[in-house]
GUBABA-835737 format. One record per residue: x, y negated, z of N, C-alpha, C in turn. Coordinates in steps of 0.2 Angstrom, whole numbers, plus 5000, padded with zeros to 4 digits. Example, Ala and Ser with C-alpha at 12.3 -4.5 7.8 and 13.67 -1.06 7.14 Angstrom:
BEGIN
n.xx_n.yy_n.zz_ca.xx_ca.yy_ca.zz_c.xx_c.yy_c.zz
5066_5028_5039_5062_5022_5039_5066_5016_5039 $
5064_5011_5035_5068_5005_5036_5064_5000_5039 $
***
This chain:
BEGIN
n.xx_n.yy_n.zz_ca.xx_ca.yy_ca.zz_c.xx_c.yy_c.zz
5002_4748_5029_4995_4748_5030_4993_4746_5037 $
4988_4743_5038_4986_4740_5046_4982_4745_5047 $
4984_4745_5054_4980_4749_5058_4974_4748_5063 $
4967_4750_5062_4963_4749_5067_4960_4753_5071 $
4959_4752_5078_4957_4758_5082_4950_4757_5087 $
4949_4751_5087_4943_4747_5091_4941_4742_5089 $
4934_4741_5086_4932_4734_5083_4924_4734_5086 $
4924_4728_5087_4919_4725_5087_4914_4721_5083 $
4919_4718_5078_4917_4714_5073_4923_4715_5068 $
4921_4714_5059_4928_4716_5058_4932_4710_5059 $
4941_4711_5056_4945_4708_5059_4946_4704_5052 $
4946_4697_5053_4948_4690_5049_4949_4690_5045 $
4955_4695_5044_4960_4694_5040_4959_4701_5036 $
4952_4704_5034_4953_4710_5032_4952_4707_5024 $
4951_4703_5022_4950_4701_5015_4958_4702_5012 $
4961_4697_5017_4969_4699_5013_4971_4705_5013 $
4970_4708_5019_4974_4715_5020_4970_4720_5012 $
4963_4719_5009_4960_4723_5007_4963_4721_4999 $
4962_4715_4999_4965_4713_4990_4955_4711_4987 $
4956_4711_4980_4951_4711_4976_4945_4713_4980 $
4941_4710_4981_4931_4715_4983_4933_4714_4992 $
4940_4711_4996_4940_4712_5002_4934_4705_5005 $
4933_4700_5003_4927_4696_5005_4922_4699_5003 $
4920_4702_4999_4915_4706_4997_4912_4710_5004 $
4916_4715_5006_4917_4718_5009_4917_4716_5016 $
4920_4709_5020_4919_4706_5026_4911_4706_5026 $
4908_4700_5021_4904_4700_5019_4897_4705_5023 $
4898_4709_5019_4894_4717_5021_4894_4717_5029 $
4900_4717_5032_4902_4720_5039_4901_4715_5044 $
4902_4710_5042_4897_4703_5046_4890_4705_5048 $
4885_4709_5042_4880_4709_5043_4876_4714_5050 $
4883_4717_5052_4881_4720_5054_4883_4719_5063 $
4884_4712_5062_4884_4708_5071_4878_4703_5070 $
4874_4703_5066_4869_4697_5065_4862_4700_5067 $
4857_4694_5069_4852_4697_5070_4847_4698_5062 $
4844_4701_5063_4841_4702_5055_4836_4696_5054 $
4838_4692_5046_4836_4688_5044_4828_4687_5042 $
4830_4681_5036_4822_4684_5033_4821_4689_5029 $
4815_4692_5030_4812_4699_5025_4811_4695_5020 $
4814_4700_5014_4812_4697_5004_4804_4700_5005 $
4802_4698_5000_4794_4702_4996_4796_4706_4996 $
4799_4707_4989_4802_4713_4985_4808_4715_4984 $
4811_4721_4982_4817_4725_4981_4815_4729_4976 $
4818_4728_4969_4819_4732_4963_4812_4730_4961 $
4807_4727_4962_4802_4726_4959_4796_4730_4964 $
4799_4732_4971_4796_4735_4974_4793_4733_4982 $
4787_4733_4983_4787_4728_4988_4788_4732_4995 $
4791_4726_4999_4794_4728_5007_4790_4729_5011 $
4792_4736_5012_4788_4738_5016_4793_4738_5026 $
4793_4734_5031_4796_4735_5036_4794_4739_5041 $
4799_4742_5045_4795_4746_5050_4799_4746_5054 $
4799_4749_5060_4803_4747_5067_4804_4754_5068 $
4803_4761_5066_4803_4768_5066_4805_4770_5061 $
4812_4773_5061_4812_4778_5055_4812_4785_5056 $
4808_4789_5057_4809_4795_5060_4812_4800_5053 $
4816_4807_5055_4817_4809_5049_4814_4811_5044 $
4808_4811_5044_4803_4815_5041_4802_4808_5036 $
4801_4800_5038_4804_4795_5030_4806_4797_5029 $
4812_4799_5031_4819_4797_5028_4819_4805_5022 $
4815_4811_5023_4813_4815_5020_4810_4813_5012 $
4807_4806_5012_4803_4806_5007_4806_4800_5003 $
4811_4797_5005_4817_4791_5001_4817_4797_4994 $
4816_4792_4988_4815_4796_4983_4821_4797_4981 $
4822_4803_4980_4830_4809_4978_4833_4804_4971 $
4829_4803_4966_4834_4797_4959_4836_4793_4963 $
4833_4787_4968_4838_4782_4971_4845_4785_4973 $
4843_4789_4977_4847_4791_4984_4853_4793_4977 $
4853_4797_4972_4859_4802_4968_4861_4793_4965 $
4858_4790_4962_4858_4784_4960_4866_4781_4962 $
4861_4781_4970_4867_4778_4976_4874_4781_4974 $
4876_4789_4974_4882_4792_4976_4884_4794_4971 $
4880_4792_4962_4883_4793_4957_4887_4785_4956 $
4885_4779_4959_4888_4773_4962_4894_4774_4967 $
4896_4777_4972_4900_4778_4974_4906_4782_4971 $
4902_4787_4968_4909_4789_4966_4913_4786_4960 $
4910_4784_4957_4910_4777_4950_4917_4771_4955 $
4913_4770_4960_4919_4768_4963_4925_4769_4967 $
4923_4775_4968_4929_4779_4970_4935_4779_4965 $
4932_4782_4960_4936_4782_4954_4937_4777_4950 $
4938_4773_4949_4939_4767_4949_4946_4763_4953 $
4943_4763_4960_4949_4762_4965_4955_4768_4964 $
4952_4774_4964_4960_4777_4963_4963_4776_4958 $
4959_4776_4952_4965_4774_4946_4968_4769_4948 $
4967_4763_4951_4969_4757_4950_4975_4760_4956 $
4976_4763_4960_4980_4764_4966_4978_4759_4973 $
4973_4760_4972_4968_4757_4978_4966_4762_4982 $
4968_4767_4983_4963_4774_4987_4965_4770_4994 $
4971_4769_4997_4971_4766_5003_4968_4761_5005 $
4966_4758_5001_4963_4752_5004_4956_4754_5005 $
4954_4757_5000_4947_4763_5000_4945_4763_5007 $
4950_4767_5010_4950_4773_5014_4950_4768_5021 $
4955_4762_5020_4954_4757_5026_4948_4754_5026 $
4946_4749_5021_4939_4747_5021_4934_4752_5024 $
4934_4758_5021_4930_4764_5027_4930_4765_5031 $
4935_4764_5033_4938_4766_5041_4936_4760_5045 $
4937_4754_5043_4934_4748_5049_4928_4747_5047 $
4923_4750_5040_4916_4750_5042_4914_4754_5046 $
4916_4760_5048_4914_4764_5051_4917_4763_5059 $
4924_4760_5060_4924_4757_5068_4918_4753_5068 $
4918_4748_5065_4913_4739_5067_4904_4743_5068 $
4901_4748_5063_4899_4750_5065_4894_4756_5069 $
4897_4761_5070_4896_4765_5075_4893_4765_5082 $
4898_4759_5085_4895_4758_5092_4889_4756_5091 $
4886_4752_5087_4880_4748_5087_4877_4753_5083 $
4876_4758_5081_4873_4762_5078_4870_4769_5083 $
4874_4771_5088_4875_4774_5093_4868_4776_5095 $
4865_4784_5096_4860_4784_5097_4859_4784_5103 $
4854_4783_5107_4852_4781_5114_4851_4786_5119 $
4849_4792_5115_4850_4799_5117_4853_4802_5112 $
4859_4809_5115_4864_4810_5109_4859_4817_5106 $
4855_4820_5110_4849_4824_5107_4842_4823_5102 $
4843_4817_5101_4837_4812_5097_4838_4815_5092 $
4835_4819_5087_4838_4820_5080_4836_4815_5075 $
4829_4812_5076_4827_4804_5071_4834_4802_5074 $
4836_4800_5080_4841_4794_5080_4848_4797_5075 $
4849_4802_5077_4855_4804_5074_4853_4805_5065 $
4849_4806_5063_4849_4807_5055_4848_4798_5053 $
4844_4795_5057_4845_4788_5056_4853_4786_5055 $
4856_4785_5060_4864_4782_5060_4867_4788_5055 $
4865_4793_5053_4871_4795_5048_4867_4791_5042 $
4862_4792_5040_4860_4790_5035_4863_4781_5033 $
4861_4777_5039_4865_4770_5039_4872_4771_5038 $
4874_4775_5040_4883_4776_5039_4885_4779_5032 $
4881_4782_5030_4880_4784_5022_4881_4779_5016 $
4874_4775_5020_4873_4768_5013_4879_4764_5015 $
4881_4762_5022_4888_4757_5022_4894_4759_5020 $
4893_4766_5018_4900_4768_5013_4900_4770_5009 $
4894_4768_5005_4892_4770_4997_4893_4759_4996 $
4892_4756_4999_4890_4748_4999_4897_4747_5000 $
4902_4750_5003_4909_4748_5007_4912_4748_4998 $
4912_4755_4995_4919_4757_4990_4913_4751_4985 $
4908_4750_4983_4905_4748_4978_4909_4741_4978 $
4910_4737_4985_4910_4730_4984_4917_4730_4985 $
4922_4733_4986_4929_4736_4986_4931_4735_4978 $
4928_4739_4975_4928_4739_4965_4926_4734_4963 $
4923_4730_4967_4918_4724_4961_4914_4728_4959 $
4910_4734_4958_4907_4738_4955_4898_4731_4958 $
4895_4732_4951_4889_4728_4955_4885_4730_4948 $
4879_4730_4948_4874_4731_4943_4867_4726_4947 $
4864_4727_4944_4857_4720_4948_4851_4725_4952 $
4854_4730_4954_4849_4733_4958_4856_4734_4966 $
4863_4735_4967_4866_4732_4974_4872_4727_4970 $
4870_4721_4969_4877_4715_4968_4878_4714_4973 $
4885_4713_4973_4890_4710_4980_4887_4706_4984 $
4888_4703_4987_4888_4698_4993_4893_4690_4990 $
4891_4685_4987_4895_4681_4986_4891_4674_4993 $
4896_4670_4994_4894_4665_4997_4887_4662_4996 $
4888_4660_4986_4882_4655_4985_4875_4661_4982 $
4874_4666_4986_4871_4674_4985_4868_4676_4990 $
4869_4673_4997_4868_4676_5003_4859_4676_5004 $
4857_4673_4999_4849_4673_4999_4846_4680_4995 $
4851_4683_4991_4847_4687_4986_4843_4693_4992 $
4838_4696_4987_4835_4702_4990_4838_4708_4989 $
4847_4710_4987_4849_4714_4983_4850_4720_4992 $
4852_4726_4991_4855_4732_4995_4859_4730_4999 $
4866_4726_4998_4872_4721_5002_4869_4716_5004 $
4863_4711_5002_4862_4705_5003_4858_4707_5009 $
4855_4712_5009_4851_4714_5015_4854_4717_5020 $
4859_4721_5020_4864_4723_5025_4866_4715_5028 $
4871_4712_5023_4871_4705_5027_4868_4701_5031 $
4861_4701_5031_4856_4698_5035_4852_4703_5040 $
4858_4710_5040_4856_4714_5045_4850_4719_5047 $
4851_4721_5039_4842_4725_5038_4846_4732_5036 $
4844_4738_5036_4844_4743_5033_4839_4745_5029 $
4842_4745_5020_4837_4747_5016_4836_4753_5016 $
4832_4756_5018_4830_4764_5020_4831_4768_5013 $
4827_4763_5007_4825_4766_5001_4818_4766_4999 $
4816_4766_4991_4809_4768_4991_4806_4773_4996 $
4803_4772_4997_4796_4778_4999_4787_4778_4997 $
4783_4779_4994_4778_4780_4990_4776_4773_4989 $
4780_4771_4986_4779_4765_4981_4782_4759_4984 $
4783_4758_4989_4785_4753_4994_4793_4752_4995 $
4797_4747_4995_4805_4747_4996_4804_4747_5006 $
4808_4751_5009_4806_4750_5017_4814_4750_5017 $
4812_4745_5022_4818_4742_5027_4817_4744_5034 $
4823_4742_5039_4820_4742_5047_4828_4739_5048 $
4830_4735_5056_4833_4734_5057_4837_4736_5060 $
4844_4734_5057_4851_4737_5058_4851_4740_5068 $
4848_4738_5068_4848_4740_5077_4845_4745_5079 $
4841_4749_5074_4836_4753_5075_4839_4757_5080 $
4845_4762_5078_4844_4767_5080_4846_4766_5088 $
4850_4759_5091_4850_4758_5095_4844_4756_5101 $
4840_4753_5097_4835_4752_5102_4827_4754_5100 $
4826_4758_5095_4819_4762_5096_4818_4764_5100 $
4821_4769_5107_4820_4770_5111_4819_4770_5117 $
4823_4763_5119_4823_4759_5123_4816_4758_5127 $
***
C-alpha cells in the first residue's frame, strides 16, 4: 500500500493505486485545486442559492433527511467496499482526500468557530463523496464525476468545479466556494 504524507494536489497515479471508482475519485480531488466554475440553476430540483458566508448557524438549518441521506450513503459504501476487500483502498482514498484537502480548508483563525464547523463540515461531505465514488455507488441525486459529465449539477460534479454544496436550506440548494473557509476572513 502507498504511502502519502504531504500533498498538494493528489498524486497521478492514484486511479491505479485505487483500482475500480479510483478516476472517479481523482476526479473529485481535482476539484479541489480549481477555481469555482459555473453556478447550475438548480440542484435536486432545488434552486441555487450561493453565498460567500457560511456561518454555523446555516449550517444549523441544512435539512437533517439530506444530511442522514448523506451518511446512510456512506455507510452503503463503506459496506460495500469491505465485502469486496477494499477497506484499504477506502482508507487511502481517505487519507489523500483528507492530505489534498486540509491545507486549503485551513481556518484563518484556529478560534473562528464558523471557520472551523465550516471545514469539518467540507471534510465530512468529501468523505461521504470519497467511499461513494470508490464503490461506484451513484443514484441521480450525487453520480460520479465521469469525463463526458463534468457539466452535470450533481454533489461530485460541483465539488469538481470547486463549489461546496452546503445542502438544502429553506427551500434553496446553497452552495459557497471551496475556498471559503480559507478566505472569508481575510
Amino acid at each position: 500500500m502507498e504511502r502519502y504524507y504531504e500533498l498538494n494536489a493528489p498524486p497521478p497515479d492514484l486511479p491505479a493505486v485505487l483500482g475500480p471508482g479510483g478516476d472517479d475519485v481523482l476526479a473529485l480531488l481535482d476539484g479541489l485545486s480549481v477555481a469555482p466554475g459555473r453556478v447550475p440553476d438548480e440542484v435536486d430540483g432545488l434552486p441555487v442559492r450561493r453565498v460567500g458566508q457560511v456561518p454555523s448557524a446555516l449550517l444549523d438549518r441544512v435539512e437533517p433527511g439530506w444530511l442522514a441521506a448523506l451518511e446512510g450513503r456512506r455507510a452503503r459504501a463503506r459496506t460495500r467496499l469491505v465485502a469486496a476487500g477494499r477497506e484499504t483502498r477506502l482508507e487511502l482514498a481517505e487519507h489523500v482526500a483528507m492530505l489534498v484537502a486540509t491545507p486549503r480548508l485551513e481556518p484563518a483563525e484556529p478560534g473562528d468557530g464558523d471557520a472551523l464547523a465550516q471545514s469539518g463540515a467540507i471534510l465530512w461531505l468529501l468523505g461521504t463523496l470519497v467511499a461513494a465514488a470508490l464503490a461506484d455507488e451513484h443514484d441521480d441525486a450525487t453520480p460520479t464525476v465521469r469525463a463526458d459529465r463534468l457539466d452535470d449539477t450533481t454533489l461530485t460534479g460541483l465539488v469538481a468545479r470547486g463549489w461546496w454544496p452546503v445542502g438544502p436550506v429553506d427551500g434553496a440548494f446553497v452552495i459557497a466556494p471551496l475556498t471559503l473557509p480559507r478566505t472569508c476572513h481575510a
